[in-house]
C-alpha positions as CSV (number, residue, x, y, z in Angstrom):
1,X,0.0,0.0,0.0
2,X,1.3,3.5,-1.1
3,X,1.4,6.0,1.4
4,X,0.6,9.8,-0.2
5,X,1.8,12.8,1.8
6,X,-1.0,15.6,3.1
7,X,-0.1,19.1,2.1
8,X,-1.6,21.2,3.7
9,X,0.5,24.6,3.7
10,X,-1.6,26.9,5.4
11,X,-3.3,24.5,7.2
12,X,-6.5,26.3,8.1
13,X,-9.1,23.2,8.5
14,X,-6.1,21.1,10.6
15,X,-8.2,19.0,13.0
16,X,-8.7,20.3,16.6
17,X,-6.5,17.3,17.5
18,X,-3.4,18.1,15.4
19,X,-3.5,22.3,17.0
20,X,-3.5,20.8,20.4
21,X,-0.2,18.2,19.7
22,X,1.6,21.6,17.9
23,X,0.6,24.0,21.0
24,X,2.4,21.6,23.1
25,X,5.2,21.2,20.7
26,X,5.2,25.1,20.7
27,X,5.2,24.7,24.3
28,X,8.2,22.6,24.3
29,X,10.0,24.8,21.9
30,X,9.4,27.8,24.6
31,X,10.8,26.2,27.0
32,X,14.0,25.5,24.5
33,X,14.2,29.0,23.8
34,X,14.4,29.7,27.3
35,X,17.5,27.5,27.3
36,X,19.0,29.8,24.9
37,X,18.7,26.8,22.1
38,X,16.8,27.5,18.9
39,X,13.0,27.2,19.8
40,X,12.0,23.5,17.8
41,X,10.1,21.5,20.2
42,X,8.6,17.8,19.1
43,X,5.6,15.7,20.6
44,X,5.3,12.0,19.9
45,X,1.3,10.7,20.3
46,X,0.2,7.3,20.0
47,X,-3.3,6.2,20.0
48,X,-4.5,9.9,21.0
49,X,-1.9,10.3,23.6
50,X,0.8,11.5,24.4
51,X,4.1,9.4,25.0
52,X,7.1,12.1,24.9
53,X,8.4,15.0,24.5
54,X,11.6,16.9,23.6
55,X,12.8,20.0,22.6
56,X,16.2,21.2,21.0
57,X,19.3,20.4,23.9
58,X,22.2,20.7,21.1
59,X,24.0,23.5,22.6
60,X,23.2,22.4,26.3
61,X,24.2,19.1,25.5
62,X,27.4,20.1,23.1
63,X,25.7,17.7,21.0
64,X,24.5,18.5,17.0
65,X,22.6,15.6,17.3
66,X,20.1,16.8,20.2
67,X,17.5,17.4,18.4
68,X,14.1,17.7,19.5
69,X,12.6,14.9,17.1
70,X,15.3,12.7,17.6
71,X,15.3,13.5,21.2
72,X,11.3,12.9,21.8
73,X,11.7,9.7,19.2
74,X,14.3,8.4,21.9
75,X,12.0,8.9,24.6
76,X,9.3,7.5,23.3
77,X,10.9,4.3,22.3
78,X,12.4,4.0,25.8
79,X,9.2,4.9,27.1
80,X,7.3,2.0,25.2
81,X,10.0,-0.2,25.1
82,X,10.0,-0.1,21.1
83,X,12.5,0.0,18.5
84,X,10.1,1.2,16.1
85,X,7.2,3.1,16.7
86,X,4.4,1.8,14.0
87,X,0.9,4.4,14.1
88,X,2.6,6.9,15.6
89,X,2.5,10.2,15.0
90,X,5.2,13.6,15.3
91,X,4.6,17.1,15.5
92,X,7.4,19.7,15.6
93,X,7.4,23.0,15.3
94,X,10.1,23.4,12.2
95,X,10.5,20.5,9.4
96,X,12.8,17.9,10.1
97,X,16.4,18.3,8.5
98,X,17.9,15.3,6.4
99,X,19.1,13.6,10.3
100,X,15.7,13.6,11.7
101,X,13.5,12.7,8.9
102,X,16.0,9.9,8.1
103,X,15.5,8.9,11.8
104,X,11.5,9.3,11.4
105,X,11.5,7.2,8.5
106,X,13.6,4.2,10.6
107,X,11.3,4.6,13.7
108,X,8.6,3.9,11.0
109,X,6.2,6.5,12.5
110,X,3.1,7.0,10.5
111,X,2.5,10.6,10.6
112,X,4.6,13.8,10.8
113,X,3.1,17.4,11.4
114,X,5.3,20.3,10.6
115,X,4.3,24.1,11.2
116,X,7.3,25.6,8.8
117,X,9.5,24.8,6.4
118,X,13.1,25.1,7.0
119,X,14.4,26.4,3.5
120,X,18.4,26.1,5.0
121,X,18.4,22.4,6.0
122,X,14.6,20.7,5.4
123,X,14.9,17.3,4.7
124,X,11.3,16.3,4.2
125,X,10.1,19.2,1.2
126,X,12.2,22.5,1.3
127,X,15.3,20.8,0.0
128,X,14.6,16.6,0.2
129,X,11.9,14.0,0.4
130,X,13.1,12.0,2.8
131,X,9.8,11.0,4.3
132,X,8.6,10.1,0.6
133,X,11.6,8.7,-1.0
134,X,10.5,6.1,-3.7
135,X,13.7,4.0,-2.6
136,X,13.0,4.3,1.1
137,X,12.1,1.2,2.7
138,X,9.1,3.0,4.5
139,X,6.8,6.3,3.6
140,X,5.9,8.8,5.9
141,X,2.6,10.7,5.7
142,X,2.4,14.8,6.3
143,X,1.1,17.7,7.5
144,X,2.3,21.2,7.2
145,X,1.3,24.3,8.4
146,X,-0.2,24.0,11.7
147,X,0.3,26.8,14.2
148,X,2.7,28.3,11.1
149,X,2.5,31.6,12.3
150,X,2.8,30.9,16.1
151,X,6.6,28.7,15.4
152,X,7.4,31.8,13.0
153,X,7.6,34.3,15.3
154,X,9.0,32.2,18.1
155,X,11.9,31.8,15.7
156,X,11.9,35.1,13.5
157,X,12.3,36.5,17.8
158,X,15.1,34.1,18.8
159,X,17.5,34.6,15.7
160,X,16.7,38.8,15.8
161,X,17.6,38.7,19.4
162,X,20.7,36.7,18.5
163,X,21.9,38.8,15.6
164,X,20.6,42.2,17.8
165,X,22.9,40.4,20.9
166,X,26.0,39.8,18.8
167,X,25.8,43.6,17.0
168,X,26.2,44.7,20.5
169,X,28.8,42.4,21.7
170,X,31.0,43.9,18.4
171,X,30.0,47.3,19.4
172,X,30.9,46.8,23.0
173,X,34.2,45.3,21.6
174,X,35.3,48.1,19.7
175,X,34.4,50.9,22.5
């Protein structure tokens, strides 16, 4: 059976069920952005519930592979005592790079819901199919869009505060 991804880039008519998962991805990115880590946050639910959750810990950790999906995936498979996680679904608050959605597709999750694309590194649309790849051993259905313009902000804020922090450390430098 063919899997088809759901497109949904606005994502105005996203069930109730999917904006409740993303507001407590967004939560979970929050609280990354209060770490000082860029603000991705990721919620793993199984059978309407959910079984983990994660955020971004790549600086805290010194790690670049700390990333919120891979981190909640972890979880959730120790949590369940799984290797893969079959029916599952994902929500994050930024589209999985090329590390993650590979990581998705080997946790054979079901779903994934994204609220923006990440033009840079995107491994699922913006700049790979990852989830979709006719070679893969395993398709992964999607959503994008949901909350969009909540995760935006959250990161348009983080990375304007960064590049408004660093003109000041220069200027402070050269006083």
């Amino acid at each position: 059976m063919e899997t088809r991804p759901t497109e949904t880039p606005a994502a105005p008519d996203a069930p109730d069920s999917d904006r409740l998962f993303m507001e407590l991805a967004l939560s979970e990115a929050r609280a990354a952005e209060a770490e000082d880590e860029v603000p991705i946050g990721a919620v793993v639910v199984l059978e309407g519930r959910v079984v983990a959750r994660a955020h971004n810990l790549t600086r805290t950790r010194r790690d670049p592979t700390a990333h919120a999906e891979l981190l909640a995936l972890s979880h959730a498979a120790q949590s369940l005592r799984a290797l893969r996680l079959p029916g599952a679904a994902v929500f994050t608050t930024v589209e999985p790079c090329f590390m993650c959605a590979g990581a998705l597709v080997h946790a054979r999750v079901a779903r994934v819901v994204w609220a923006v694309r990440d033009p840079k590194f995107g491994g699922c649309q913006s700049l790979g199919e990852v989830l979709q790849h006719p070679r893969a051993n395993h398709r992964v259905e999607f959503t994008e869009g949901v909350c969009a313009d909540e995760a935006r902000a959250l990161l348009q804020a983080f990375f304007r505060n960064k590049r408004d922090g660093s003109r000041d450390d220069v200027a402070d430098e050269g006083a």
